[in-house]
Biotite code that builds the C-alpha atoms (Angstrom):
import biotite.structure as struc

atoms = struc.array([
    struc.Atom([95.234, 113.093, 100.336], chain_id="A", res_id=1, res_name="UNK", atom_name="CA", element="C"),
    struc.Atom([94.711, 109.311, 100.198], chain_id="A", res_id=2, res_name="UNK", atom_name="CA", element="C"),
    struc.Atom([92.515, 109.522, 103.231], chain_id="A", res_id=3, res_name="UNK", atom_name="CA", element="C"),
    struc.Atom([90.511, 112.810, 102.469], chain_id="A", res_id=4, res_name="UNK", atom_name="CA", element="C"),
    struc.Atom([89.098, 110.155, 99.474], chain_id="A", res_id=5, res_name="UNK", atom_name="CA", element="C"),
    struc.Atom([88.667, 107.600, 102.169], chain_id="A", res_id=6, res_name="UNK", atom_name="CA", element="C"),
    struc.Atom([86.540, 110.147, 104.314], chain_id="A", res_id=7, res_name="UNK", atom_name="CA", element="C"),
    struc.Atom([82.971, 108.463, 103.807], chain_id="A", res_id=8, res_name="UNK", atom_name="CA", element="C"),
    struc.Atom([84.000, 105.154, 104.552], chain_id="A", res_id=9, res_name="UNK", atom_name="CA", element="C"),
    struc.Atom([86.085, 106.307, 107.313], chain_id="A", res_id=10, res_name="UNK", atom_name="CA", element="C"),
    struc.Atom([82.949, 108.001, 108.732], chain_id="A", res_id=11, res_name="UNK", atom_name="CA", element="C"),
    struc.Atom([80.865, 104.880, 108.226], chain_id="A", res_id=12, res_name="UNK", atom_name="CA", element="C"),
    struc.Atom([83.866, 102.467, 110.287], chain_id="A", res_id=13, res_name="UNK", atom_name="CA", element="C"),
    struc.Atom([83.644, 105.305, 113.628], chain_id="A", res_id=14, res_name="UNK", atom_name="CA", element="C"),
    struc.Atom([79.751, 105.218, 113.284], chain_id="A", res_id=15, res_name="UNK", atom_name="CA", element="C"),
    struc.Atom([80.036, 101.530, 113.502], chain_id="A", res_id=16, res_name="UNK", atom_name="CA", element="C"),
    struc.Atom([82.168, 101.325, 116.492], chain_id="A", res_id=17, res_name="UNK", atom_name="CA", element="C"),
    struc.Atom([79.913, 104.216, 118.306], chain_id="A", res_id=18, res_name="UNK", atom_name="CA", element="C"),
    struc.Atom([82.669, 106.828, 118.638], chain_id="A", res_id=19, res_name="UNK", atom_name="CA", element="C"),
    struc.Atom([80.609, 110.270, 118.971], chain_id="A", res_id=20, res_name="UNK", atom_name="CA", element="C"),
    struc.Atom([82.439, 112.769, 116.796], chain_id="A", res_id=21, res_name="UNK", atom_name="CA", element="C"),
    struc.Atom([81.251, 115.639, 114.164], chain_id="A", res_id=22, res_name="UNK", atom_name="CA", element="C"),
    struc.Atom([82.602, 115.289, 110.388], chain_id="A", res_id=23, res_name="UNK", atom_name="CA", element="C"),
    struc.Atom([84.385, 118.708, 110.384], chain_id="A", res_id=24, res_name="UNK", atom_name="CA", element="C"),
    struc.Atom([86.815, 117.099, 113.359], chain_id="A", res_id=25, res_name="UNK", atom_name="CA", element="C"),
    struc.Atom([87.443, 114.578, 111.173], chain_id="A", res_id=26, res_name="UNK", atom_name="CA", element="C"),
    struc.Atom([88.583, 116.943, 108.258], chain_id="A", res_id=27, res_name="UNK", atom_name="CA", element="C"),
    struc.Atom([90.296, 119.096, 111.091], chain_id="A", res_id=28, res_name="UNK", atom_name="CA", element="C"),
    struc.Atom([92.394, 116.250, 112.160], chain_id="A", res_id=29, res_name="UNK", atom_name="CA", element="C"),
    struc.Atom([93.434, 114.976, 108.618], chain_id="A", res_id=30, res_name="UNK", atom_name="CA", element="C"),
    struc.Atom([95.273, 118.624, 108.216], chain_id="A", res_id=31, res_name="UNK", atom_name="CA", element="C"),
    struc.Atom([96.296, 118.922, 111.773], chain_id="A", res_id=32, res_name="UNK", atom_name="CA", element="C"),
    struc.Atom([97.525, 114.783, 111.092], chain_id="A", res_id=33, res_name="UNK", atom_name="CA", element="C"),
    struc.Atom([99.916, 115.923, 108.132], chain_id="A", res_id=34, res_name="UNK", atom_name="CA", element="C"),
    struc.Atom([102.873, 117.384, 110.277], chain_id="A", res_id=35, res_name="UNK", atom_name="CA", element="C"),
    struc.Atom([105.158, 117.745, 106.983], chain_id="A", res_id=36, res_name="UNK", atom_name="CA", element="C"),
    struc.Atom([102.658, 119.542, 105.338], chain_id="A", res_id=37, res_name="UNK", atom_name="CA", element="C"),
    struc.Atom([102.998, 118.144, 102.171], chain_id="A", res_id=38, res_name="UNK", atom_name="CA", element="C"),
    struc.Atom([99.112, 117.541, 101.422], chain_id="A", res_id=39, res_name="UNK", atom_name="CA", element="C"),
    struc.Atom([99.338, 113.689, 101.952], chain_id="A", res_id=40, res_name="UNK", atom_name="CA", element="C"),
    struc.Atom([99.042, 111.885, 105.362], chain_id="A", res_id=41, res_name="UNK", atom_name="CA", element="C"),
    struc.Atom([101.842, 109.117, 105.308], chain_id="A", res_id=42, res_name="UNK", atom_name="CA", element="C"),
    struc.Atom([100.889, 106.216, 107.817], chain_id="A", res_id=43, res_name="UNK", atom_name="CA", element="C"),
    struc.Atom([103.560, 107.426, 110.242], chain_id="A", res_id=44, res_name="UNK", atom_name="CA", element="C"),
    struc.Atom([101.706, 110.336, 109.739], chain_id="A", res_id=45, res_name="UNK", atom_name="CA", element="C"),
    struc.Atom([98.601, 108.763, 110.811], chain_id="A", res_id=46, res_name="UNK", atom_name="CA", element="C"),
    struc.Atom([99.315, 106.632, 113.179], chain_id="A", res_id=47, res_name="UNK", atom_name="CA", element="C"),
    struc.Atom([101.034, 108.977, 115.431], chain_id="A", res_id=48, res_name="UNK", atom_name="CA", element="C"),
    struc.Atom([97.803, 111.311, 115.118], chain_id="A", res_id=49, res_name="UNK", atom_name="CA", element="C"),
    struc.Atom([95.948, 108.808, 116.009], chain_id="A", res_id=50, res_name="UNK", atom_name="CA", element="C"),
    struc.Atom([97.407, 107.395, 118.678], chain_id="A", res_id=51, res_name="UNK", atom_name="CA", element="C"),
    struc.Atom([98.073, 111.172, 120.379], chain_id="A", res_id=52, res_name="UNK", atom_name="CA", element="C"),
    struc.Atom([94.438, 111.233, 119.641], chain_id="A", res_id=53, res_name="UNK", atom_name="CA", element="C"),
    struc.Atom([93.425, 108.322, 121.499], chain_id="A", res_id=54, res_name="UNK", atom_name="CA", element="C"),
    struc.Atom([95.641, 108.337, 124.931], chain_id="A", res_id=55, res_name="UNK", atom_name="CA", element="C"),
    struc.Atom([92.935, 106.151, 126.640], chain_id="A", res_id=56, res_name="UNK", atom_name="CA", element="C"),
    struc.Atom([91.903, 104.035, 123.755], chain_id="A", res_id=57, res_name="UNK", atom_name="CA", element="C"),
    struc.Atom([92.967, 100.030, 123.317], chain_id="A", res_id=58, res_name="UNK", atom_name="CA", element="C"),
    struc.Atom([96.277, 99.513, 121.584], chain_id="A", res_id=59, res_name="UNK", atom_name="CA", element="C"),
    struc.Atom([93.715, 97.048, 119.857], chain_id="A", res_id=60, res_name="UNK", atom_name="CA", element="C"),
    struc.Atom([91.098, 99.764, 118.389], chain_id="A", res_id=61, res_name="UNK", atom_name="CA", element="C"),
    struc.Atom([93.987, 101.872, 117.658], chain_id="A", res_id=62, res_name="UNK", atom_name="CA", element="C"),
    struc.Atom([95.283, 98.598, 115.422], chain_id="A", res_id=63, res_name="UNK", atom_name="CA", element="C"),
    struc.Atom([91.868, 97.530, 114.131], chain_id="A", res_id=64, res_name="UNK", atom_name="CA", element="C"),
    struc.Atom([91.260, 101.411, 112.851], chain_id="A", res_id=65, res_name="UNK", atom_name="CA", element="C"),
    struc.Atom([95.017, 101.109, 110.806], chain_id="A", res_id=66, res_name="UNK", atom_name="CA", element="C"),
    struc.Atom([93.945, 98.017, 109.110], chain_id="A", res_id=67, res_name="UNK", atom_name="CA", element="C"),
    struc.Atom([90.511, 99.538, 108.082], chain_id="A", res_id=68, res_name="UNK", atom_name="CA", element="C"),
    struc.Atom([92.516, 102.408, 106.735], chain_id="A", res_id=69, res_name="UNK", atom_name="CA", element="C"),
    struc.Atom([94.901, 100.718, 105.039], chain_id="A", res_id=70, res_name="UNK", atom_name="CA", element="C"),
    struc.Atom([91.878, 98.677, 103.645], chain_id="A", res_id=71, res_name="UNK", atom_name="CA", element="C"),
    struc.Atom([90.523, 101.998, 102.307], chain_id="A", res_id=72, res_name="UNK", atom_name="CA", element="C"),
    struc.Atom([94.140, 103.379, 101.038], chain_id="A", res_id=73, res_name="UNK", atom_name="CA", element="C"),
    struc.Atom([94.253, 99.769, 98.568], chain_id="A", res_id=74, res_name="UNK", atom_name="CA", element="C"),
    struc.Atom([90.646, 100.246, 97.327], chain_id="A", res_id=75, res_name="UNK", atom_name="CA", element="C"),
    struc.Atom([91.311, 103.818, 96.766], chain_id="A", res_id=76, res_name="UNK", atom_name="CA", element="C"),
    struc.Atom([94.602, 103.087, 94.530], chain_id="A", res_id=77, res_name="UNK", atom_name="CA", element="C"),
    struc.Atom([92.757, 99.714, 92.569], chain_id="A", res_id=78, res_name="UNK", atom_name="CA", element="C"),
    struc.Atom([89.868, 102.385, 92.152], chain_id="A", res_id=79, res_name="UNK", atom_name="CA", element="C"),
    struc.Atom([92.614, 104.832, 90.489], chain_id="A", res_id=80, res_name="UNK", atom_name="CA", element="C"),
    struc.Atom([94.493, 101.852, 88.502], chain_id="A", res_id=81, res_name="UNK", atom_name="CA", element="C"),
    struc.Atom([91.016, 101.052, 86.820], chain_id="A", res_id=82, res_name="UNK", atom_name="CA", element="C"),
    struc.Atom([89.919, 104.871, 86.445], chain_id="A", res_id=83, res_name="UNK", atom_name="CA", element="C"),
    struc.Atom([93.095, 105.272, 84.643], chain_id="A", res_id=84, res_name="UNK", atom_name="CA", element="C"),
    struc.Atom([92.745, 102.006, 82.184], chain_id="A", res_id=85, res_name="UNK", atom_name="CA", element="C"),
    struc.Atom([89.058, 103.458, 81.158], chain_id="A", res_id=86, res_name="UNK", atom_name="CA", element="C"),
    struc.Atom([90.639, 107.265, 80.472], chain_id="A", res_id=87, res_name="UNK", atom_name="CA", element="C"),
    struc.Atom([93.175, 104.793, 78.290], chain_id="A", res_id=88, res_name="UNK", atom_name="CA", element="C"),
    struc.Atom([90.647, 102.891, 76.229], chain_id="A", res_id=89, res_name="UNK", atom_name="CA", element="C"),
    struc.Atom([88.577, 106.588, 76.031], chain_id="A", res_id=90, res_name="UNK", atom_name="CA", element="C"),
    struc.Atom([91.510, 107.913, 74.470], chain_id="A", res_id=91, res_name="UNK", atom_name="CA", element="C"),
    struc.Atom([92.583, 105.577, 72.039], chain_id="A", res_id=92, res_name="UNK", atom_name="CA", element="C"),
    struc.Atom([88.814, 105.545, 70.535], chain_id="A", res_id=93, res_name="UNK", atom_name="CA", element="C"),
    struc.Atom([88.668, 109.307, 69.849], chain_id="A", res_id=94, res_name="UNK", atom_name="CA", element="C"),
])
């Protein structure tokens, strides 16, 4: 679910690195990604997608995609954290 918020920026990282791909396959592989089907991709999740994804990629690009990820998965819960202080403070003035 984390990474389905992520999608935009995870577009913008493959654009950057020139990998040729359509944004439905990127959808596509989030659900085909979440083997326990619970909704959420868990980075074991993830990272075994990806790298069954990428046979003949670098151990490297697979490692430098992770970190972006994970870089998205922080901003995504600080985003949440500060959405959820500002409901708070809406609250507590009606």
């Amino acid at each position: 679910r984390e990474l389905v918020n992520c999608t935009d920026e995870i577009v913008s990282i493959l654009e950057s690195l020139g990998v040729n791909f359509q944004r439905n396959d990127l959808v596509q592989m989030f659900y085909i990604m979440d083997y326990n089907d619970t909704g959420i991709i868990e980075r074991s999740e993830f990272v075994q997608g990806v790298v069954e994804l990428c046979d003949q990629i670098r151990p490297m690009s697979i490692m430098e995609l992770h970190y972006q990820v994970s870089k998205c998965v922080s901003k995504v819960e600080s985003s949440n954290v500060q959405i959820d202080s500002i409901a708070k403070l809406c609250e507590q003035s009606d």
